[in-house]
C-alpha positions in Angstrom: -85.3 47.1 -4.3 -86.0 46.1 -0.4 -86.8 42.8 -1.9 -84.2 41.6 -3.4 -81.7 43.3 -0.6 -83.6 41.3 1.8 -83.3 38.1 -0.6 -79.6 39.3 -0.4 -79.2 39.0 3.3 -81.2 35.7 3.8 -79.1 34.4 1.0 -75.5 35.2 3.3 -77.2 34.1 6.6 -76.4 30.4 5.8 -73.1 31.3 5.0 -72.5 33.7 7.8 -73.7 31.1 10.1 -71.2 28.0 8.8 -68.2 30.4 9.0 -68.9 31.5 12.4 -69.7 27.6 13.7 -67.0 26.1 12.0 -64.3 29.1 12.8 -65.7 29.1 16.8 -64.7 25.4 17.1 -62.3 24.9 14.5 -59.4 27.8 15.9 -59.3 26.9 18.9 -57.6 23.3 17.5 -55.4 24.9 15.1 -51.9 25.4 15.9 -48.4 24.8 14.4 -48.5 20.9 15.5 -51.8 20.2 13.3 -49.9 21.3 10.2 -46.5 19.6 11.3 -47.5 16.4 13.1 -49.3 13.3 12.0 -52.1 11.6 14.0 -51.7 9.9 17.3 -52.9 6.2 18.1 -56.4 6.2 19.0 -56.7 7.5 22.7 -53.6 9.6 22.8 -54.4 13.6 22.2 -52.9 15.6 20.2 -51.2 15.5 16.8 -52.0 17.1 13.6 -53.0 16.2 10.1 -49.9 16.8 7.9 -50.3 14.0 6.0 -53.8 14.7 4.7 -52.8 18.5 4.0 -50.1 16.5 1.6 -52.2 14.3 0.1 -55.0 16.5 -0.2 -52.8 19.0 -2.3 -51.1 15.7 -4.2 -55.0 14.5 -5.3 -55.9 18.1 -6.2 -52.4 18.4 -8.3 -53.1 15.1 -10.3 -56.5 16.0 -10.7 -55.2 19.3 -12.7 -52.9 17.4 -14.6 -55.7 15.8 -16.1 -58.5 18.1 -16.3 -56.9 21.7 -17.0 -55.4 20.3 -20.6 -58.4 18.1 -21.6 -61.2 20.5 -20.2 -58.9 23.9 -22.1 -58.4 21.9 -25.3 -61.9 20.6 -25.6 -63.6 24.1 -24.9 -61.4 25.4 -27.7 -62.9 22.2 -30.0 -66.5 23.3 -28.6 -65.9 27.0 -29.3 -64.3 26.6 -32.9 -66.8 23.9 -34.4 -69.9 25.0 -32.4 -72.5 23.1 -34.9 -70.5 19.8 -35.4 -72.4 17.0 -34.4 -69.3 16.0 -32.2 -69.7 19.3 -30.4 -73.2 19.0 -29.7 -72.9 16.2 -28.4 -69.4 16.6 -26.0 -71.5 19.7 -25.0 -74.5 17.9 -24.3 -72.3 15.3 -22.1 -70.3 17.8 -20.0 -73.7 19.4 -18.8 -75.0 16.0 -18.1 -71.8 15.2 -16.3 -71.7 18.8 -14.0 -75.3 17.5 -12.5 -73.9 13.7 -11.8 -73.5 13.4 -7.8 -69.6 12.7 -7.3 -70.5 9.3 -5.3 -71.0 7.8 -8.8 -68.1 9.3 -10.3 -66.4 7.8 -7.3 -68.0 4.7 -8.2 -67.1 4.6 -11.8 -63.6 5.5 -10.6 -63.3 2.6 -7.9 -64.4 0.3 -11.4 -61.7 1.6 -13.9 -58.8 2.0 -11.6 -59.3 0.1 -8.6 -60.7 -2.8 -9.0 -58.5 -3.8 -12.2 -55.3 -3.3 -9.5 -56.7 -4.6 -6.7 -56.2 -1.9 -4.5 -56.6 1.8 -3.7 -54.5 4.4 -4.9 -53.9 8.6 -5.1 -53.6 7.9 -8.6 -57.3 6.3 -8.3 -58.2 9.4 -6.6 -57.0 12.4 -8.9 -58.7 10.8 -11.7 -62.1 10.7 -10.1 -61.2 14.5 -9.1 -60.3 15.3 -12.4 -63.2 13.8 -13.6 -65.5 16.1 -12.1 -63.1 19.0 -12.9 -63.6 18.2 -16.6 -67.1 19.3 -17.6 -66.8 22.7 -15.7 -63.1 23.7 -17.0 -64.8 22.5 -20.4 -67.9 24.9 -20.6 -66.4 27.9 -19.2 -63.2 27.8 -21.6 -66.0 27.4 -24.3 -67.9 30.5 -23.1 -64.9 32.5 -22.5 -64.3 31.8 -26.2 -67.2 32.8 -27.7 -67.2 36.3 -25.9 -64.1 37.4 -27.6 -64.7 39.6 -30.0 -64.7 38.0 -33.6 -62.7 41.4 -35.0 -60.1 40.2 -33.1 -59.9 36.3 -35.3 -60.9 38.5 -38.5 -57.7 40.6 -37.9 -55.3 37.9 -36.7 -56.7 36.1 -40.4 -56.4 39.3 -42.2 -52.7 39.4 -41.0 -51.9 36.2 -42.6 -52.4 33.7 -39.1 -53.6 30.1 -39.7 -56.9 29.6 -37.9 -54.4 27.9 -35.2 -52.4 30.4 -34.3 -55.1 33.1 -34.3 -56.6 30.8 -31.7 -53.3 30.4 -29.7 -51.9 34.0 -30.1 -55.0 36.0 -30.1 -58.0 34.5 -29.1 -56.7 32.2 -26.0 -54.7 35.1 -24.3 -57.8 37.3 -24.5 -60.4 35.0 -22.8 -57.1 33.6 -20.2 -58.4 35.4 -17.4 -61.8 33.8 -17.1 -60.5 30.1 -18.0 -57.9 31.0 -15.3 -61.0 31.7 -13.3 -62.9 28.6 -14.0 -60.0 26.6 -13.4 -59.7 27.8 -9.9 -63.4 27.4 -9.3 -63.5 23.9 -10.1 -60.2 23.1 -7.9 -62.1 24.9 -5.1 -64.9 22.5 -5.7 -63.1 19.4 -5.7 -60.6 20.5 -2.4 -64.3 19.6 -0.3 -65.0 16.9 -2.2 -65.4 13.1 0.0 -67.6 10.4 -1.6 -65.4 9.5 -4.4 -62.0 9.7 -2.2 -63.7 7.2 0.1 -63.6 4.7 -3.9 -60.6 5.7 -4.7 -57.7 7.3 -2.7 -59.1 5.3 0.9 -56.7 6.7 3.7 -53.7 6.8 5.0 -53.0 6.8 8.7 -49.4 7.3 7.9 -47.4 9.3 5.9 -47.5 8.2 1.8 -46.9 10.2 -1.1 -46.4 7.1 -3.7 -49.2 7.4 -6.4 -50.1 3.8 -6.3 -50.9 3.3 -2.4 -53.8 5.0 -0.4 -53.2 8.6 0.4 -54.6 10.2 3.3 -57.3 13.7 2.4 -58.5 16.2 4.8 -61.4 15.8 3.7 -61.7 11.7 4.5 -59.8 12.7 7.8 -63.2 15.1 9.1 -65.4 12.1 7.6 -63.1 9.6 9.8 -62.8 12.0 13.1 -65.8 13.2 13.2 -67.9 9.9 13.4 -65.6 8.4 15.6 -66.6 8.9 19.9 -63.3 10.4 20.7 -63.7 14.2 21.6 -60.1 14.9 20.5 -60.9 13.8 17.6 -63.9 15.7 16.8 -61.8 18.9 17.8 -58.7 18.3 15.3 -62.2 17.1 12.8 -63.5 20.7 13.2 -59.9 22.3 12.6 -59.7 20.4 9.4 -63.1 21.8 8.5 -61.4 24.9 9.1 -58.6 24.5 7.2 -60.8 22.8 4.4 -63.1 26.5 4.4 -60.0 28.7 4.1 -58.7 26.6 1.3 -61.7 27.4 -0.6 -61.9 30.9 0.1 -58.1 31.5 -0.7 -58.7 29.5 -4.5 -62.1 32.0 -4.4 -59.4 35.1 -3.9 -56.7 33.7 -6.2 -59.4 33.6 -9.0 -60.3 37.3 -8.4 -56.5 38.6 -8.1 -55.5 36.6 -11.0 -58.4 38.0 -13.3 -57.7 41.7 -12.2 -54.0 40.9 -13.2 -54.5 39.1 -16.4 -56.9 41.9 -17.6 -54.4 44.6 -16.4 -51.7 42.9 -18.7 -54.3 42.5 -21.2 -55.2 46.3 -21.2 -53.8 48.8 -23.7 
């Protein structure tokens, strides 16, 4: 037991150390203007990054347009033919695509939908987020699935449902907490996500919301302050780390509050 509670602790020290670096320079940059403003010329201080916050939460929006229907629809497929070969070998695939490194589905994102067009886009971008968002949204909808009790489908049957609707009435609804879960696990991973913005989506110095034009990220806005030798910069870089950090903690809280809900509505 004093093993694993010390494998515990030196398993939060990492974390407790990123939090404290990135809050101790990040707050002291955060304010009302870096939510409200856009970024000054270079030289000038000051500013904010409103525009990446909006295209940050645009990218992450048309990257669940695409993923939460495919990834929830295909889990059900997985779930409901487990030993067709199709299933084996979608299952296969989304494990092989969860280990990919995201610079290569930026890469295969830049091919199919910039290149073609000749130019960067948020639409670009949301479907190499989406992308990534696929394969996790898929496995856990399928696991969800198969926990649910099979008295449950043998009643709903029993009752007279199609196979169909004892999936959509009975089955879905019971395992909608943890899919709700797993869909806002994989938003949280993509929010921090770089390499395959920097294919796809570019940046956005200015203020764009138009799906077929570069869109500005928080995340390539750190990338682009923090390498650059302005120490302004590097301030507002660490506040968008900041902002980046809480982002994922607030999907990581969302997750838990909307499973304890879903399961309270679920409960007899």
């Amino acid at each position: 037991m004093s093993f694993c509670a010390a494998s515990v602790v030196l398993a939060l020290i990492p974390l407790g150390f990123i939090l404290f670096f990135a809050l101790r320079q990040g707050l002291p940059a955060l304010g009302w203007a870096f939510f409200t403003r856009m970024p000054r010329p270079v030289g000038e201080p000051g500013g904010g990054m409103a525009n990446a916050i909006a295209g940050t939460l645009i990218l992450v929006g048309l990257a669940s347009l695409i993923a939460v229907p495919i990834g929830v629809a295909s889990g059900i497929y997985l779930s409901e033919y487990r030993k067709s070969l199709l299933s084996t070998a979608a299952r296969f695939s989304a494990d092989v695509l969860n280990g990919v490194p995201s610079i290569v589905i930026g890469l295969f994102a830049y091919s199919v939908a910039v290149l073609p067009f000749r130019r960067f886009s948020a639409a670009a971008g949301g479907l190499a987020l989406g992308i990534m968002m696929i394969p996790l949204i898929v496995r856990t909808t399928e696991e969800l699935l198969n926990l649910v009790p099979a008295t449950l489908r043998d009643g709903a049957l029993a009752l007279g449902a199609t196979r169909a609707r004892a999936v959509a009435t009975v089955i879905l609804p019971a395992a909608l907490p943890g899919i709700v879960t797993g869909v806002l696990v994989a938003l949280a991973r993509i929010a921090g996500e770089t390499a395959p913005l920097l294919f796809t989506a570019f940046n956005n110095r200015y203020w764009s919301a138009r799906l077929d034009r570069p869109i500005s990220s928080l995340t390539v806005q750190v990338y682009t302050y923090a390498i650059s030798p302005y120490d302004d910069w590097h301030r507002q870089a660490w506040a968008g780390a900041t902002v980046l950090i809480g982002a994922v903690l607030l999907f990581s809280l969302l997750a838990r509050l909307a499973t304890r809900r879903l399961e309270g509505m679920h409960r007899p």
